[in-house]
Structures are given as structure tokens and as C-alpha cells.
N, C-alpha and C positions, 0 to 999 in steps of 0.2 A: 504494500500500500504506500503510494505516495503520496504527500501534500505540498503545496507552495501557498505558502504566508506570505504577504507583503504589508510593510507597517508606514504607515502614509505619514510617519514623523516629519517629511521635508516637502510634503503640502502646505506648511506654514513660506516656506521659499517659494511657490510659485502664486502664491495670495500677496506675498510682499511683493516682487516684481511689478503684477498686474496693478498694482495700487500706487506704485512709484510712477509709471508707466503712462497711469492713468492722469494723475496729478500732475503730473508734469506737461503734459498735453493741457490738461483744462487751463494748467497758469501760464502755459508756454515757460517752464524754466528747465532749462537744461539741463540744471544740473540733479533735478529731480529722476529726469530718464538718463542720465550715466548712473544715477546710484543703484538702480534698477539693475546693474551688471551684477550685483553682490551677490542679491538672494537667488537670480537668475544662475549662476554658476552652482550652489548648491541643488538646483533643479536637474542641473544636466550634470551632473556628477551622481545623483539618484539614479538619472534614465540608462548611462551609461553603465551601471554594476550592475547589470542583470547575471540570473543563473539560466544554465542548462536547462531543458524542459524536463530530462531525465538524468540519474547519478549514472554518470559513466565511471565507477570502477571496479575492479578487480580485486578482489578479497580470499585469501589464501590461510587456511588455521592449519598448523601443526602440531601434535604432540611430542613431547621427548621425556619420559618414554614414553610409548605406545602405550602397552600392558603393565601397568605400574603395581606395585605393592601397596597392602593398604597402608596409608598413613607414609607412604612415600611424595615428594615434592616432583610433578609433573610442570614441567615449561612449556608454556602456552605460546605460540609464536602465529603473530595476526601478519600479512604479507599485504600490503594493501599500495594499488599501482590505478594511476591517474590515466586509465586505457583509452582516453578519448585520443592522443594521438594517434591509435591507430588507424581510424576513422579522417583524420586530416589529411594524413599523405596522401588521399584520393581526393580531397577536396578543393575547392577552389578561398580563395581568400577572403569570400566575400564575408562582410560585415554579419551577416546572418549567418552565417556556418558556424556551429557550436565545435565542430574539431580540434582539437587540438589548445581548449581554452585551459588555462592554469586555473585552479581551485585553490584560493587564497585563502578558505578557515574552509575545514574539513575535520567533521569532529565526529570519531566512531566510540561503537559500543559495544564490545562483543556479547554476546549471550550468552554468559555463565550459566550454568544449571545451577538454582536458591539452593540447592544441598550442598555444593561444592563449595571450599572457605578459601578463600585468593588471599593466600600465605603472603606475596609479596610483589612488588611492581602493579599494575592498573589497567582494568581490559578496556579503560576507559583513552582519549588520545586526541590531542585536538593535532592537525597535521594543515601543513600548504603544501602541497605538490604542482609543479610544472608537468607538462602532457609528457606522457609516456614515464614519471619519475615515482620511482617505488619507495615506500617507507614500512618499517616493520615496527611492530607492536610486541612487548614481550611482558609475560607476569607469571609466576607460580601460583597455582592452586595444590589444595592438599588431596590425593587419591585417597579415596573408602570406598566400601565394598558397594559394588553394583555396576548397572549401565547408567551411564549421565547424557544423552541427550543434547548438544548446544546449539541453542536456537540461532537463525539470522543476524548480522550485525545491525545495529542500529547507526544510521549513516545521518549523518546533519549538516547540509551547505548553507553559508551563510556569503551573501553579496559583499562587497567590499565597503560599499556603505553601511550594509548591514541591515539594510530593511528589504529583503526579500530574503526566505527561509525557505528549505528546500529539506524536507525530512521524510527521508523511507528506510523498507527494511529489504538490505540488500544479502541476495544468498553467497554465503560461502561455501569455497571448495575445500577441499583436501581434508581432513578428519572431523565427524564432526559427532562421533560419540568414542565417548572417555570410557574404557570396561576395566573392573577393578573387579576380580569373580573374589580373588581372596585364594584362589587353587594353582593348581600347576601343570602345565600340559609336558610332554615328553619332553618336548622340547629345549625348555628350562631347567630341566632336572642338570642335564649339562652344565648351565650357567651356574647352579646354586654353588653348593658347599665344594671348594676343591675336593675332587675325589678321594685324596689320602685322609684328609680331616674321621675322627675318629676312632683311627686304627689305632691300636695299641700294639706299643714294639715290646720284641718279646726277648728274654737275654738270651735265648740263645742267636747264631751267626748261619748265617745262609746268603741268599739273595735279598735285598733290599734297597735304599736308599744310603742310609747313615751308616758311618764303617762303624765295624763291631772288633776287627781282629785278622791277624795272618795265622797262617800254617801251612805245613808242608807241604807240596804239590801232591797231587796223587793223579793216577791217570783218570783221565775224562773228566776233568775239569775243564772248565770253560776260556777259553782264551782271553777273554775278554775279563777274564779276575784273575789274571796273571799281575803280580807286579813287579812289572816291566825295570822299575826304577835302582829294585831291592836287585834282581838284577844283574844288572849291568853296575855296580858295586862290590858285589860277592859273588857272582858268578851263582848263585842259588837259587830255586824255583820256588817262589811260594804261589800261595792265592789266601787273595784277599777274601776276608769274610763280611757281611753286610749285617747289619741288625737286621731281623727279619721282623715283617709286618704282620699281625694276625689280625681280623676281622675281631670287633667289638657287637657285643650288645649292650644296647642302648635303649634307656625307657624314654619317650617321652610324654613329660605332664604339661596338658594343658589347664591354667588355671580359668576358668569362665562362669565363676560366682559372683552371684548378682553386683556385691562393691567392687568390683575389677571390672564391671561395664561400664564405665564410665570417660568421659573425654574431657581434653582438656581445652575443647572454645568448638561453637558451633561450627559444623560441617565437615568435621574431623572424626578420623574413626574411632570405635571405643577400646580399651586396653584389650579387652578381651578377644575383638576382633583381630586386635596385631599377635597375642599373644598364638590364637589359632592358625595364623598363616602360617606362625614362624615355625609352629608345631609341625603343619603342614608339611614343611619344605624342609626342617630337616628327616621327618619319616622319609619321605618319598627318596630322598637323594641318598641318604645308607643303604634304606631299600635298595634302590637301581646299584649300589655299588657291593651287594652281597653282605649286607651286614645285618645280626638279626635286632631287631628293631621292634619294642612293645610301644605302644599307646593308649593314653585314655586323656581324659578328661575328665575337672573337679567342678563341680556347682550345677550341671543339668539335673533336672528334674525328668519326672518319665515322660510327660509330654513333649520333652524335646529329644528324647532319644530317637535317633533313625531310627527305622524297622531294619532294617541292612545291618546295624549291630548288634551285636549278641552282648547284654546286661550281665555280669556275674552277681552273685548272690551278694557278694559286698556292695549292691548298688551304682559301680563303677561298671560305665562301656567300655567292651576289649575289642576292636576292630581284630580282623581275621588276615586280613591287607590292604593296601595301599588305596583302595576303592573305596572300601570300609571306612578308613582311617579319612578318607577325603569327607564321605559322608556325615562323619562325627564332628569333624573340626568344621564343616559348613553349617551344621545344625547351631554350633556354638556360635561363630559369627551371625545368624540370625535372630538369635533370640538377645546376645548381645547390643544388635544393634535395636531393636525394639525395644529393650527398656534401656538405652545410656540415661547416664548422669553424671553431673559436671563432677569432675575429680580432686573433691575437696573434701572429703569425708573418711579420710584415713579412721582409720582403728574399728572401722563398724564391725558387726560380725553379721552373719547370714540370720535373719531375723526367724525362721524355722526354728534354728538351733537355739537362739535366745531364749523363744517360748518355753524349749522344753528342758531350759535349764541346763545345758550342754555346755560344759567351757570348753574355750577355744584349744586349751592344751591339750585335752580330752578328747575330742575329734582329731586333733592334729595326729596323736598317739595310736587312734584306731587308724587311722586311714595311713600311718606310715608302718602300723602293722600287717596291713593289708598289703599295700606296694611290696613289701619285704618278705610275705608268702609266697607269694604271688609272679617275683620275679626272679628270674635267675642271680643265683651268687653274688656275679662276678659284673650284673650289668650295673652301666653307671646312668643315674637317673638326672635328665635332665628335663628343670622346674622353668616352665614361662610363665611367670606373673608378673606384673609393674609392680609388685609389694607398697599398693596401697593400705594394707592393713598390717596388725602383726601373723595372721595365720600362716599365708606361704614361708614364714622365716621361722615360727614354731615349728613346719612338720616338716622341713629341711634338717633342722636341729635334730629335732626327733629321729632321720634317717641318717644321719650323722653317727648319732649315738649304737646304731644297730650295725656300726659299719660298712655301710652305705659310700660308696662316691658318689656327690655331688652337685651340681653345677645348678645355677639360675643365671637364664636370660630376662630380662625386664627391660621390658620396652615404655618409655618413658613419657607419661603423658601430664607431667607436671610442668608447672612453672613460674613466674616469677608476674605475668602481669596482672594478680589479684593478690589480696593479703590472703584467698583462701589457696592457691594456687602456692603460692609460697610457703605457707607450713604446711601443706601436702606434701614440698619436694624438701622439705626439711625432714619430717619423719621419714620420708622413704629413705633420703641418706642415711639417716642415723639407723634401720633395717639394713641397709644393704652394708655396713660397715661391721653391725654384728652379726652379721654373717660370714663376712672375710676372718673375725677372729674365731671363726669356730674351723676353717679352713674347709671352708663352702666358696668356689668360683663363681662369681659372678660379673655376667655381663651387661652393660648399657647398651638399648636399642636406642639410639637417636637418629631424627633427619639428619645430623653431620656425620654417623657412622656407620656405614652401609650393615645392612642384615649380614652379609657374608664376613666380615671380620668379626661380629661379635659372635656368632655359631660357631665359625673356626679355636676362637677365644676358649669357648666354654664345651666345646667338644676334643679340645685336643691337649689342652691343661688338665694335668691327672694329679 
């Protein structure tokens, strides 16, 4: 839809003319009709600044990245080019031909989807372009789980005088829905966790990475674990020994109770939604690299259990594989995102458990007796919560004490621009520090530090 405004502010200029114009004739003075030039040149400096009948430009939206993680920083890139020159260079010069006209206040608007929170920069731009002169638009929005939709740009020409307005909504090319599922296609699984991340090295010497030791040649050794150096020094054969790698098992816990739903500013995903992706992606990526790999998930109730996973009698979902496990951590990002709340309520406890009188140590105690039945020996458990409360750092403790290895990822959805925001990310410090003295690894998920260094972090620190 387009409109053209015109604001008749410089009808006061052609009322004065006519009236100097006029006077000047009825008295015959002369100098009445030269002053008549003043308000006359405001008239024809109006007639003069007309707009196009139509917005001739070219509007180009890109994302970077395409398929983002939730509560990762996507870069919005708007391309916007003053196309009417193309139209000139067939035109002839004449005074009427709109080709190739400069557009001197050019003011866009891109169409954020109201869900999405524009982190930083402005999809808003006021621009002048010359025909055929491209200018680009750049801003960060935050990805959360879903498809977002971006409508048309909002396009605004304003005359040089400024009283004729010229407002439609013009379509954009190139991306123009943002998908944030929260899962992982094959694809990615490559990209995640370096494939070594993991593994546990084992003391004895073999093939591997990391040297372990020499000894004395023997036949059918491999040429390639000769050392060459040793040598050509002593004249002696050895072969090098490598620490060898063995496949680990690995639990991971998702935390998705109801105070870990919560975000830290509108349009931003909730903890429990990052903590399930990240669950997500490191199952999927151990999985694809042969390592045995358990899951579940704390805080669903039965109406959010998939049907696709199998409940054990401790009330906790055990995914069977990778499908399973996708199904579970997607049920958690939805029901997360259905009831968020702003992340300023540290120390709550699950209001179920309140009722019936249940302290937090108590639960922590059952469900790290649980985990520790439940799981093999030797696997090391690794906890994603934001430790907005103290529970995830009681049943850490707790598994600590049953000689447990283990790690928390916490993705961080605190901050500093509310007084409640601020003592959120003050207790979460002070959890996540006594947890380092109980010698519990943990890691920060933040926009400044990519998901893959803090997994690496906390899956290969033992």
C-alpha cells in the first residue's frame, strides 16, 4: 500500500506573492512587485521537490547465521539500493522522467517479528542515496526457539522541502524467516563438539594423539611410530607409544524446573530453553562419535512427557536414542517457553515440593541417589542449569559426595540492567564458586563465548 501526503505549509508563499503582486499594481509601486520575488521563490522551490509516483528501491535482508542457536546473536543485514537508475539509462532527460532521481531523506523500517529482542544496532535508518547507490542496514536480534516471520520494510520518502511524503510497504528479498527449532540436523553434528572432546585417555600406550612412551621395536610395527630421531643418534629402533583414547560415558542432565524458565528481558529465550539445546547437542555429537551417552531431564511433569519416552519408576524420562532424546529436550523447551519468567527470583524452590514439605537437600539427595543407580560407575555427569537457585548446586554436591564426576554448564541469563537482575547474577556467582571448591567444573554459557568452548570446557576437564 502506498500513500502521498502533501503539506501545503508554503501556501502561505504563494498568498504572499499574489498580495504583493496585487498591491503593487493597484498603487503602481514597484517596489511592492520586486518584493513579491521572496515569497514567490519559496513557491517554486515547493513545486520543484516533488517525489517519484512510486518507491523505486531494492531491499535485500540477510541473516548471519542462518540457523542460529537459541539465545545466540543473529546479524540482520538490510541491502537497500536507489534502482531507479536503472530505468534512466533508457530514458531520455526530460524534466518529467522520474529515472535516475537521487532520494535525499529515505527513511526504512524493517519488520522485526514483536517476539524477536534487537540486542543491538537499529532496523530503523534514515538514508540519501544517489541512482543506482546502495547503502546497508545492520542490527543484532536475539534467536529463540521457533519460526519468526519478517514482514515488509517500511519505506518513507520525504521531498526536499519536505512537504510531500511518500510512504509504502516495500517487499524484501533474500531471507525473510529467522528458524530457531532448538535441535540438530546431521548436518551440524559435525560442527558441534570437536570430535575428541570427551574421551578419556587411558594410561596405558598405543595409538593416539598425546605421547605416552618409547620401546623397543618389534616387528610389524608401524613405520610411521618409528623414531626416526632416536635413530639416527644411537643407531636403535624404537617406537613411539601414544596415550591411547577410550570412549567415555557421559550423563547428561537437563535442568527444566519451573525457576530455571525464566529470561533475562523480553524476547529472549528462557534458561531452560538454552539449557535443553545444549543438552541436545552434546547427546547427539558423543552419540555420532561412539560414545555411550544417558539423558534425562529435571522439573517435567507427566503432561509434558513425550509419548516417545519411556518414564522410569523414579519419575525421570530415559530416552532410548538420539530421537528420543531430541523428543525430550523439545518437550522441555516448550513448556519452558510457555510459562518464562523474568530471572530474578533466585533461591525459589519448585512450589509442588514446598507444599509437601520436601526440603531442597532432601530431593537433591533422592534424585542424586537415583542418577547414581541408575548410571554407570565410571560415567561422568554432566548438569545444565543457569543455577538460578541453590538446588542444581545441592545435588551436584550430593553427587560429588557419592563419587561422582562432575561438570555444570550454565548458561547465563543474568544481568546487570535491573537491581533484580543484579542480585540474580550475584547469587548465581557466589553458587557457581561453591561449586569450584567442592571440585565441580563449571562452565559459563554466554553471547561472548561460543556453546562449543564451554562443552569442550566441561566435557574434557576431569
Amino acid at each position: 500500500m502506498t500513500t502521498l501526503r502533501r503539506d501545503d505549509r508554503w501556501n502561505v508563499g504563494l498568498v504572499g506573492t499574489l498580495s504583493l503582486v496585487g498591491i503593487g499594481l493597484a498603487y503602481a509601486n514597484p517596489t511592492l512587485v520586486a518584493a513579491a520575488v521572496i515569497p514567490l521563490t519559496y513557491v517554486l522551490y515547493d513545486a520543484f521537490s516533488s517525489l517519484p509516483e512510486t518507491v523505486e528501491l531494492g531491499i535485500r535482508r540477510e541473516f548471519d547465521p542462518v540457523a542460529p542457536a537459541p539465545g545466540e546473536r543473529v546479524t540482520v543485514t538490510l541491502t537497500v539500493e536507489n534502482s531507479s537508475a536503472t530505468e534512466s539509462s533508457s530514458a531520455t532527460d526530460d524534466a518529467s522522467d522520474d529515472g535516475g532521481r537521487t532520494l535525499t531523506d529515505v527513511r526504512v523500517v524493517d519488520g522485526v517479528p514483536a517476539a524477536l529482542a534487537v540486542e543491538s544496532g537499529s532496523p530503523r535508518a534514515s538514508l540519501s542515496l544517489a541512482p543506482g547507490e546502495t547503502e546497508t542496514v545492520t542490527y543484532d536480534v536475539v534467536a529463540t526457539r521457533g519460526d519468526f516471520a519478517f514482514d515488509d520494510a517500511l519505506v518513507r520518502l520525504r521531498s526536499v522541502a519536505g512537504t510531500s511524503v511518500l510512504t509504502s510497504e516495500v517487499a524484501v528479498g533474500g531471507d525473510e524467516v529467522l528458524s530457531c527449532s532448538g535441535g540438530l540436523t546431521d548436518a551440524s553434528v559435525a560442527e558441534a563438539t570437536p570430535c575428541r572432546a570427551g574421551t578419556v585417555p587411558a594410561d596405558s600406550g598405543g595409538s593416539g594423539l598425546e605421547f605416552h612412551s618409547t620401546r623397543e621395536y618389534r616387528s610389524g610395527d608401524p613405520l610411521s611410530r618409528v623414531d626416526w630421531r632416536h635413530l639416527a643418534k644411537t643407531g636403535e629402533l624404537t617406537t613411539v607409544e601414544f596415550r591411547e583414547q577410550q570412549a567415555s560415558r557421559v550423563a547428561v542432565v537437563a535442568d527444566a524446573r519451573e525457576p530455571m524458565r525464566a529470561v533475562a528481558g523480553p524476547g529472549r529465550p528462557t534458561a531452560a530453553e538454552l539449557c535443553a539445546y545444549a543438552a541436545l547437542r552434546t547427546h547427539r555429537t558423543l552419540t555420532a562419535d561412539g560414545h555411550d551417552v544417558a539423558a534425562t531431564a529435571l522439573g517435567l511433569d507427566s503432561v509434558e512427557f513425550p509419548d516417545a519416552v519411556a518414564v522410569g519408576p523414579d519419575g525421570l524420562p530415559w530416552p532410548d536414542g538420539p530421537r528420543e532424546a531430541e523428543a525430550m529436550f523439545d518437550a522441555a523447551s516448550v513448556a519452558a517457553a510457555e510459562t518464562a519468567t523474568t530471572a530474578t527470583d533466585g533461591g525459589v524452590v519448585d512450589s509442588d515440593s514446598e507444599r509437601r514439605g520436601v526440603s531442597r537437600d532432601s530431593r537433591a539427595a533422592t534424585v542424586a541417589a537415583t542418577l547414581d543407580a541408575r548410571l554407570a560407575s565410571d560415567a561422568r555427569i554432566v548438569l545444565f542449569s543457569p543455577l538460578l537457585d541453590d538446588y542444581p548446586a545441592t545435588l551436584a554436591r550430593a553427587l560429588r559426595r557419592r563419587g561422582r564426576s562432575v561438570a555444570v554448564l550454565s548458561p547465563d541469563v543474568t544481568g546487570r540492567e535491573t537491581p533484580g537482575l543484579a542480585l540474580a547474577s550475584l547469587d548465581r556467582t557466589r553458587r557457581r564458586t561453591a561449586l569450584e571448591r567442592t571440585d565441580v567444573t563449571v562452565a559459563d554459557w554466554t553471547p561472548e563465548r561460543p556453546l562449543d568452548d564451554s562443552l569442550s570446557h566441561v566435557l574434557t576437564d576431569r
